[in-house]
HTML snippet that shows the backbone in 3Dmol.js (N, CA, C, O; Angstrom):
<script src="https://3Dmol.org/build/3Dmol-min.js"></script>
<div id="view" style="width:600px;height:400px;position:relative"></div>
<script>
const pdb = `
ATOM      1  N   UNK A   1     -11.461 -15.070 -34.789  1.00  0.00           N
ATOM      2  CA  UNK A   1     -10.590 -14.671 -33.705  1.00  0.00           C
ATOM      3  C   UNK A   1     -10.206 -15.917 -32.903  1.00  0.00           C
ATOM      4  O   UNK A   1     -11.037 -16.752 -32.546  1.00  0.00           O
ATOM      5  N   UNK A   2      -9.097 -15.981 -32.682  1.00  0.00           N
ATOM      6  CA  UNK A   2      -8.381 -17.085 -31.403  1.00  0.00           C
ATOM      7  C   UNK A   2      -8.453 -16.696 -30.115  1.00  0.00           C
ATOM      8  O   UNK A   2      -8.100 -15.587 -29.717  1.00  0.00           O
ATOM      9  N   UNK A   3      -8.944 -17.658 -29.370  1.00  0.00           N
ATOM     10  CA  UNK A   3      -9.226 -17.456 -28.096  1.00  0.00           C
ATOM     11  C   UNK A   3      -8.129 -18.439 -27.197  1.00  0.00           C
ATOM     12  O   UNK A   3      -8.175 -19.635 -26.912  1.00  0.00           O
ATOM     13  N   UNK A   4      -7.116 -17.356 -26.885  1.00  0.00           N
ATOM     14  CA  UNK A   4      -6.049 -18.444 -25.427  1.00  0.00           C
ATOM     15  C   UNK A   4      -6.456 -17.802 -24.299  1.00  0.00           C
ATOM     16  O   UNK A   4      -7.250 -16.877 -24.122  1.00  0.00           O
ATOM     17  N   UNK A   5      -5.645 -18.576 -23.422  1.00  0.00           N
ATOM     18  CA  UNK A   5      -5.672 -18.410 -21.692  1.00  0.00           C
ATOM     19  C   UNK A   5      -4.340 -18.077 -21.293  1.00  0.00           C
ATOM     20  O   UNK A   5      -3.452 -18.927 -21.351  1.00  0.00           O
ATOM     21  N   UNK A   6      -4.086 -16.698 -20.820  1.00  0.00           N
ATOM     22  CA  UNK A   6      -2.422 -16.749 -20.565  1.00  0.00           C
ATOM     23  C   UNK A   6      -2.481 -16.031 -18.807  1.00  0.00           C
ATOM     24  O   UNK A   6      -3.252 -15.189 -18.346  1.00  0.00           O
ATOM     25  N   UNK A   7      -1.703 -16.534 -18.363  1.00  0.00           N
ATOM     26  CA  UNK A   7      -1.304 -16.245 -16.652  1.00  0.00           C
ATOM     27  C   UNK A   7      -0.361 -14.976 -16.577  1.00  0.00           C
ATOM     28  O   UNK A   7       0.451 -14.931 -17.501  1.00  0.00           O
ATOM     29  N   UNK A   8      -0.296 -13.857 -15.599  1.00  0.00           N
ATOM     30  CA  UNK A   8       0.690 -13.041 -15.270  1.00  0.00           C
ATOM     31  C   UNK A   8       0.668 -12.411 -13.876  1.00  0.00           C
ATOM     32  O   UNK A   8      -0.394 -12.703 -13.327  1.00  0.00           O
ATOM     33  N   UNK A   9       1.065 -12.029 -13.487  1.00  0.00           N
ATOM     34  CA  UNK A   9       1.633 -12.014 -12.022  1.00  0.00           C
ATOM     35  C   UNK A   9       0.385 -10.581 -11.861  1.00  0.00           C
ATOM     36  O   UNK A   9       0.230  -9.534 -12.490  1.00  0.00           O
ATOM     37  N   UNK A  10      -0.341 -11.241 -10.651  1.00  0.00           N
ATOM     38  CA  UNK A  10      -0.957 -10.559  -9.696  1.00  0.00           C
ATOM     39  C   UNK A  10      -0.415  -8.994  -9.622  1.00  0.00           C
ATOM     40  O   UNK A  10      -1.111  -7.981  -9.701  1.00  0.00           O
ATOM     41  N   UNK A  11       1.014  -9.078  -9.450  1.00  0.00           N
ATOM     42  CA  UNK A  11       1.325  -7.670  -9.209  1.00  0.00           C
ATOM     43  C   UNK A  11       1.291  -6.961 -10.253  1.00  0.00           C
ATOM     44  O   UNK A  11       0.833  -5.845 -10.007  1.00  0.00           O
ATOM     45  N   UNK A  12       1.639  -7.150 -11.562  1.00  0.00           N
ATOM     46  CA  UNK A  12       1.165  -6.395 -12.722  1.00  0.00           C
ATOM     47  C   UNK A  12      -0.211  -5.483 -12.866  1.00  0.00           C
ATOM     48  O   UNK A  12      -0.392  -4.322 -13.234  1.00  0.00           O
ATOM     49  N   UNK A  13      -1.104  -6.540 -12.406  1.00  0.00           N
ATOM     50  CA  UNK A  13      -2.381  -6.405 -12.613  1.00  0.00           C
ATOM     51  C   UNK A  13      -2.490  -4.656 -11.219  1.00  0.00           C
ATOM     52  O   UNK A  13      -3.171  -3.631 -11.202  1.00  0.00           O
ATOM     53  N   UNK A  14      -1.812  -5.022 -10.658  1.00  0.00           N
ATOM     54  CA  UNK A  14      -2.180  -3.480  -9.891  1.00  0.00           C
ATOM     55  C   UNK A  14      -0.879  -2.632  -9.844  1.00  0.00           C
ATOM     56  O   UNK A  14      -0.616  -1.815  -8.962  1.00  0.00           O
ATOM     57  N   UNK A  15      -0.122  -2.927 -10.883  1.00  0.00           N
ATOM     58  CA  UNK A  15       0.495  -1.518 -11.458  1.00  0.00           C
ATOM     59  C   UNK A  15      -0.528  -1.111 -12.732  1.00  0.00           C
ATOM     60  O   UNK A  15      -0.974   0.019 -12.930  1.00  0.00           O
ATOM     61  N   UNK A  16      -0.726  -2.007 -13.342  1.00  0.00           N
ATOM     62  CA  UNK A  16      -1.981  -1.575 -14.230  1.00  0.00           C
ATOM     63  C   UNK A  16      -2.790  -0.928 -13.666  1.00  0.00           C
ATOM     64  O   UNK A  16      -3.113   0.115 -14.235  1.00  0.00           O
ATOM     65  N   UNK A  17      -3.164  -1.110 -12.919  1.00  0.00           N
ATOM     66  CA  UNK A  17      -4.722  -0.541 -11.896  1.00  0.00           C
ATOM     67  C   UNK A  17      -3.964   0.804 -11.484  1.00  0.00           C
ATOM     68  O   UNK A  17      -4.695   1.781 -11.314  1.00  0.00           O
ATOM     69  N   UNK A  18      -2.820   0.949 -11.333  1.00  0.00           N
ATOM     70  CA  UNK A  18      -2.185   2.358 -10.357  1.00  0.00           C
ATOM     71  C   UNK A  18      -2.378   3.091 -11.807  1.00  0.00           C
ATOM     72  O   UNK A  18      -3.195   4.009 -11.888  1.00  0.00           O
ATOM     73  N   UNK A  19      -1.499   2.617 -13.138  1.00  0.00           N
ATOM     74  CA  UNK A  19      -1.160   3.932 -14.174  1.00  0.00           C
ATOM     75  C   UNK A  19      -2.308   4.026 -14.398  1.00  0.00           C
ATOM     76  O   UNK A  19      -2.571   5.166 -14.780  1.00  0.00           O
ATOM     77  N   UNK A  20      -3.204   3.349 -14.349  1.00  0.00           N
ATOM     78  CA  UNK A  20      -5.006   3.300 -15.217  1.00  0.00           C
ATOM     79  C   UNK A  20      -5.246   4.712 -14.682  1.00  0.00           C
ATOM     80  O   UNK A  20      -5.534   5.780 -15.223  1.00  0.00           O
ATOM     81  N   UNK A  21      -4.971   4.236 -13.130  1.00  0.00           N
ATOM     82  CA  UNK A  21      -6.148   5.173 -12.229  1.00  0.00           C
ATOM     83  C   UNK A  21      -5.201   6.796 -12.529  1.00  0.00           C
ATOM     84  O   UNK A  21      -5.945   7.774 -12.469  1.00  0.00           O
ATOM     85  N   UNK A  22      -4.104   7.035 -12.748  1.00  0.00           N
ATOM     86  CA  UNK A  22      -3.389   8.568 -12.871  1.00  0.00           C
ATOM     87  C   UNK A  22      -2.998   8.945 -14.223  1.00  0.00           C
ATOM     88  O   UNK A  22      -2.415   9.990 -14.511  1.00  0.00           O
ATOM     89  N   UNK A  23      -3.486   7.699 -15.326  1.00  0.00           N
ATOM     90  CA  UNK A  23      -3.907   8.001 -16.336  1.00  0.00           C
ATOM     91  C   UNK A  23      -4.984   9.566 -17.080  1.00  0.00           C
ATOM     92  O   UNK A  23      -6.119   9.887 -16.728  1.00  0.00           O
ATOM     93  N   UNK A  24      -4.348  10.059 -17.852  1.00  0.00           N
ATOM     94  CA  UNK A  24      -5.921  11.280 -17.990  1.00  0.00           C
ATOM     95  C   UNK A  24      -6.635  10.843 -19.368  1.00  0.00           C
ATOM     96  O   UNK A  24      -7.696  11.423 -19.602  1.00  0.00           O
ATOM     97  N   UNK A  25      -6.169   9.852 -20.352  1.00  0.00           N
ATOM     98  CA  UNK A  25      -6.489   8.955 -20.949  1.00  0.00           C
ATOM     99  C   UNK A  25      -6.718   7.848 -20.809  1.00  0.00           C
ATOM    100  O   UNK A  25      -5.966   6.949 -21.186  1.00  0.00           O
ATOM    101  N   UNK A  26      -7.853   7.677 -20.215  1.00  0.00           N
ATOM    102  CA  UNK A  26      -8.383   5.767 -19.831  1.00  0.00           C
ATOM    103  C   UNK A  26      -9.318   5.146 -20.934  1.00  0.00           C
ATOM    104  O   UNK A  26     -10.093   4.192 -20.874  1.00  0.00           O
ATOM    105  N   UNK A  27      -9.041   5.866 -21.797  1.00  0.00           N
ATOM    106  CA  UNK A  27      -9.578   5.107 -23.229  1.00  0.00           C
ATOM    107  C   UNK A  27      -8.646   4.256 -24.217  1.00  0.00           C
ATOM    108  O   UNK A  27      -9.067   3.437 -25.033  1.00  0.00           O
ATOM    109  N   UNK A  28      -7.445   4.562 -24.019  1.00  0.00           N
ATOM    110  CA  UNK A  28      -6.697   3.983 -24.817  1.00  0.00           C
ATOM    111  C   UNK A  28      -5.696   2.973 -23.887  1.00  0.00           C
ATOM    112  O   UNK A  28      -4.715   3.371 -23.258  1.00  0.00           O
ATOM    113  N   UNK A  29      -6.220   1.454 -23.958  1.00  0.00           N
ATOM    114  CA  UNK A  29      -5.287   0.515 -23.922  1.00  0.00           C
ATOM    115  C   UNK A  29      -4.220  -0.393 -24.977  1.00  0.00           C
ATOM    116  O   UNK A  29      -4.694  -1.270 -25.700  1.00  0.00           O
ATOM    117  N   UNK A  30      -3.447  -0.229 -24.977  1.00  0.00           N
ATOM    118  CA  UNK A  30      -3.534  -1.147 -26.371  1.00  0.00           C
ATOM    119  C   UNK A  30      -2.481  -2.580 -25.438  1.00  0.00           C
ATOM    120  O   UNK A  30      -1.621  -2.495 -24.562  1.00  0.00           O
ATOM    121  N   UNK A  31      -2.990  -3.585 -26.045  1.00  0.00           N
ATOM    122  CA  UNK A  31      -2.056  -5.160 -25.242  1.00  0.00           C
ATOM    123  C   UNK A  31      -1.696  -5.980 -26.374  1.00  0.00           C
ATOM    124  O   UNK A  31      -2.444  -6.407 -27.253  1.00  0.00           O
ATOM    125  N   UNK A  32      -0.498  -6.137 -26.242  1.00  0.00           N
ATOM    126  CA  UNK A  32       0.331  -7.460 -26.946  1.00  0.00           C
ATOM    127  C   UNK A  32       0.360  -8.235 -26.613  1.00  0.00           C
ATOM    128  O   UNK A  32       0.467  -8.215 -25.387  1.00  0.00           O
ATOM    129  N   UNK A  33       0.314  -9.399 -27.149  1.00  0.00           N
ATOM    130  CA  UNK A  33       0.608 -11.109 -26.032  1.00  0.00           C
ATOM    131  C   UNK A  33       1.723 -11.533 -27.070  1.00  0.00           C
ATOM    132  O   UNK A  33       1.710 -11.482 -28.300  1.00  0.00           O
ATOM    133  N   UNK A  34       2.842 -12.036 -26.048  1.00  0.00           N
ATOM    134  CA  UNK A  34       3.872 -12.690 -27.230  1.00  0.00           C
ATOM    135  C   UNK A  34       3.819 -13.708 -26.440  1.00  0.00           C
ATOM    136  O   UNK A  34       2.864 -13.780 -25.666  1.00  0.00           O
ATOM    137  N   UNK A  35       4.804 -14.713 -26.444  1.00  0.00           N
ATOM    138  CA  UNK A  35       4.693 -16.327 -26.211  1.00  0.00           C
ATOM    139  C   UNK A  35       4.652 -16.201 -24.492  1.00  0.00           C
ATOM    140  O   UNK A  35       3.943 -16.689 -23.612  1.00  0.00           O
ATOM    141  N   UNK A  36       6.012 -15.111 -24.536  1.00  0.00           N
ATOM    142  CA  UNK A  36       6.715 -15.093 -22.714  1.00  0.00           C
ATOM    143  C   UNK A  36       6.343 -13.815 -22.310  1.00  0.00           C
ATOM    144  O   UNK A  36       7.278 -13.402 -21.623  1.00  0.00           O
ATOM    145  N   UNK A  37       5.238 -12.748 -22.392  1.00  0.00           N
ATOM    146  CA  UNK A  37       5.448 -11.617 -22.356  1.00  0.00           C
ATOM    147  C   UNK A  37       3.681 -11.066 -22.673  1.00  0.00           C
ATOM    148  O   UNK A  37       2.847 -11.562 -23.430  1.00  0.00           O
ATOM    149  N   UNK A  38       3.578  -9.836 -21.731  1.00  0.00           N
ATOM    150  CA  UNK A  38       2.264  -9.159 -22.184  1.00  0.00           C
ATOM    151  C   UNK A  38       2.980  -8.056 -22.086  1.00  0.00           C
ATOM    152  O   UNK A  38       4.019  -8.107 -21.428  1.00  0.00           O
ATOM    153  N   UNK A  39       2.613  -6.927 -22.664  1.00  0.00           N
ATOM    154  CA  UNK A  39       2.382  -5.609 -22.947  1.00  0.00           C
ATOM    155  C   UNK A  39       1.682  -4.724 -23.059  1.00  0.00           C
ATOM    156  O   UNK A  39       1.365  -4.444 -24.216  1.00  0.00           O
ATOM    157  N   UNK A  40       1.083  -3.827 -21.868  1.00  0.00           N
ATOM    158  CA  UNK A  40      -0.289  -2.970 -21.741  1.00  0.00           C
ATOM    159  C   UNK A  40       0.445  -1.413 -22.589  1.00  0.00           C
ATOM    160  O   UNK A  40       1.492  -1.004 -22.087  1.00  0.00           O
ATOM    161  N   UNK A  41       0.032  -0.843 -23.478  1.00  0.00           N
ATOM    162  CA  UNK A  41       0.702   0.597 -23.915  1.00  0.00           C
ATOM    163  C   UNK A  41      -0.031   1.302 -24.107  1.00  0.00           C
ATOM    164  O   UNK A  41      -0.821   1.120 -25.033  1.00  0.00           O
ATOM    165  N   UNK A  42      -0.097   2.577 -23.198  1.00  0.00           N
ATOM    166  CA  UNK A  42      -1.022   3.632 -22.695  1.00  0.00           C
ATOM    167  C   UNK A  42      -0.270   4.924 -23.711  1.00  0.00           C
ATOM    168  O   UNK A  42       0.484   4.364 -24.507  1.00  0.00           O
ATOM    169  N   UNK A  43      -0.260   6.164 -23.873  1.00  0.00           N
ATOM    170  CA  UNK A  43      -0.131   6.841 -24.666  1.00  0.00           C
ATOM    171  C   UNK A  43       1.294   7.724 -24.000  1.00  0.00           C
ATOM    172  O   UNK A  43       2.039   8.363 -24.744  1.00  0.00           O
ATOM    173  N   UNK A  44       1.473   7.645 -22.742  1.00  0.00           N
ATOM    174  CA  UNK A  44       2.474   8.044 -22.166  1.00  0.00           C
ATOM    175  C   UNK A  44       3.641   6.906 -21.205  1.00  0.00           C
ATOM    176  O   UNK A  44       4.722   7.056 -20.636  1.00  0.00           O
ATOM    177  N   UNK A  45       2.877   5.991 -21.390  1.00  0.00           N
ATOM    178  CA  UNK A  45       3.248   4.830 -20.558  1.00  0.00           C
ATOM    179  C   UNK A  45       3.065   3.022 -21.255  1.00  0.00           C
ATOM    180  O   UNK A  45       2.172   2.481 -21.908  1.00  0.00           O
ATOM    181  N   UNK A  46       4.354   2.552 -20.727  1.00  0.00           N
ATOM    182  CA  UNK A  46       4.608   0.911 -21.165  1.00  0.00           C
ATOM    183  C   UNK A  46       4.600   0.581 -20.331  1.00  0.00           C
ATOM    184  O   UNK A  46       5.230   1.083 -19.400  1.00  0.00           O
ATOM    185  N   UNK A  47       3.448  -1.034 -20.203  1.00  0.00           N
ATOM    186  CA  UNK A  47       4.146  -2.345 -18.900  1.00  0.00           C
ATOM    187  C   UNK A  47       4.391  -2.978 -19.559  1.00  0.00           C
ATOM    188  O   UNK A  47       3.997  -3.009 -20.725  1.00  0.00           O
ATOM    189  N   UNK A  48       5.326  -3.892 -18.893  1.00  0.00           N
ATOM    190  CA  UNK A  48       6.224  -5.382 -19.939  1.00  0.00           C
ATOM    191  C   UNK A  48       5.615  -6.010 -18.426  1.00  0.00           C
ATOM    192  O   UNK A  48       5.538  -5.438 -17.338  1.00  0.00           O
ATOM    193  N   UNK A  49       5.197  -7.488 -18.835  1.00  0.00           N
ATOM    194  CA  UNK A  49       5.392  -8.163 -17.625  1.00  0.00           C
ATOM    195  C   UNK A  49       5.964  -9.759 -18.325  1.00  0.00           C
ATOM    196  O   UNK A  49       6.216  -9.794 -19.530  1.00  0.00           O
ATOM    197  N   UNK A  50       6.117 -10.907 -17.543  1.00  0.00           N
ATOM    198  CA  UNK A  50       6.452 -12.332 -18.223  1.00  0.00           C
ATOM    199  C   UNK A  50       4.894 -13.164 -17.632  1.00  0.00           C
ATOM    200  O   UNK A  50       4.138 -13.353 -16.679  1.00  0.00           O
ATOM    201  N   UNK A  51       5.116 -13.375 -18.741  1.00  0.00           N
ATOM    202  CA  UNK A  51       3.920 -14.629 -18.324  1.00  0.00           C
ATOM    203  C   UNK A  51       4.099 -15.391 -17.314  1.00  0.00           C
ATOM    204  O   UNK A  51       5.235 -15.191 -16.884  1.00  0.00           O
ATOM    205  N   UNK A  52       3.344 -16.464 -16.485  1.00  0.00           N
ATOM    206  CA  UNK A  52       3.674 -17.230 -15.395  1.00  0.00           C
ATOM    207  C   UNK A  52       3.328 -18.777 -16.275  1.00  0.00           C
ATOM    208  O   UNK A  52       2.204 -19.063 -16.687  1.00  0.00           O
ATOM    209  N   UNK A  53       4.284 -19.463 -16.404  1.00  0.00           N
ATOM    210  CA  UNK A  53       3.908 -21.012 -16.948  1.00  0.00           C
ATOM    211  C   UNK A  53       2.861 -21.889 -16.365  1.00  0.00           C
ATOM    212  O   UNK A  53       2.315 -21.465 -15.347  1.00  0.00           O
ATOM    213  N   UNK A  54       2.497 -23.013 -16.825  1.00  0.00           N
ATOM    214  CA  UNK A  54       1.565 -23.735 -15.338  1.00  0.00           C
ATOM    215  C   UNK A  54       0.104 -23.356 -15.987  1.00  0.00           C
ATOM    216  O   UNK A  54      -0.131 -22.711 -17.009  1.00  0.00           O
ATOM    217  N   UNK A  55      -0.721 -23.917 -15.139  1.00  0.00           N
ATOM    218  CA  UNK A  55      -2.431 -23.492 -15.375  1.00  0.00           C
ATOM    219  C   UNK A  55      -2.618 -22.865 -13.933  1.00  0.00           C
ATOM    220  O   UNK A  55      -1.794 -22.938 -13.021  1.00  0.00           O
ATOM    221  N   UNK A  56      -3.565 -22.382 -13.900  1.00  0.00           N
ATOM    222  CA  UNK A  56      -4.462 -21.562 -12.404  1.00  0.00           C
ATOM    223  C   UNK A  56      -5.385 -22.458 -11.756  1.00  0.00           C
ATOM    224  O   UNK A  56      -6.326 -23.058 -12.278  1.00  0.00           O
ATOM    225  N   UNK A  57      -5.027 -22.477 -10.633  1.00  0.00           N
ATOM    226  CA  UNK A  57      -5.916 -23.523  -9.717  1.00  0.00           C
ATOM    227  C   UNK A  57      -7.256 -22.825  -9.855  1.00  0.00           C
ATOM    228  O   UNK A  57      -7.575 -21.645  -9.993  1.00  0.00           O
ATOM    229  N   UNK A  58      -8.118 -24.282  -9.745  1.00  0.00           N
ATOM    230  CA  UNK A  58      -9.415 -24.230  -9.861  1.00  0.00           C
ATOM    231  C   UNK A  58      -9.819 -23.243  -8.950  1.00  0.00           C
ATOM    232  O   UNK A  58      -8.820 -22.758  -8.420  1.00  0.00           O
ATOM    233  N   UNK A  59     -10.690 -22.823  -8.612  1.00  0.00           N
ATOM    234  CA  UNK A  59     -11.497 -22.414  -7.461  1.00  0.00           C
ATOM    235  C   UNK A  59     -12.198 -22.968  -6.851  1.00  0.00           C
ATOM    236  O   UNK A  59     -13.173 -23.231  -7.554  1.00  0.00           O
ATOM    237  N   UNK A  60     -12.312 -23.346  -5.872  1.00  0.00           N
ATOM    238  CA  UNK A  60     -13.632 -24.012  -5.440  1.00  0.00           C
ATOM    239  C   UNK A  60     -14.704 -23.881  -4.537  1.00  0.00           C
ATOM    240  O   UNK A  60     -15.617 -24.707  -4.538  1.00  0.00           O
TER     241      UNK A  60
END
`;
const viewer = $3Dmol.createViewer("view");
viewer.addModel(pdb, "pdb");
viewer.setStyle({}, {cartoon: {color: "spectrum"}});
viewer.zoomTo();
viewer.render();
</script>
């Protein structure tokens, strides 16, 4: 298996969190990674989001 690091916008991450949560199937995620693009596909529901270019600041 290949292991990358890909960036996407904060706000995705809690529309994900909204359909998750009114989801009545929270077993089935399925995610695509294309070069510019993720894809979460739930059984009634699609997110498209774009990747963010750049690396993620450290934390410190």
């Amino acid at each position: 298996m290949t292991q990358s690091t890909s960036l996407f916008p904060g706000k995705s991450l809690g529309e994900l969190n909204k359909i998750l949560s009114q989801s009545a199937d929270k077993s089935v995620c399925d995610i695509l990674l294309s070069d510019r693009t993720i894809e979460f596909s739930l059984p009634n529901t699609k997110l498209i989001s774009r990747l963010l270019e750049g690396e993620c600041p450290q934390n410190q």
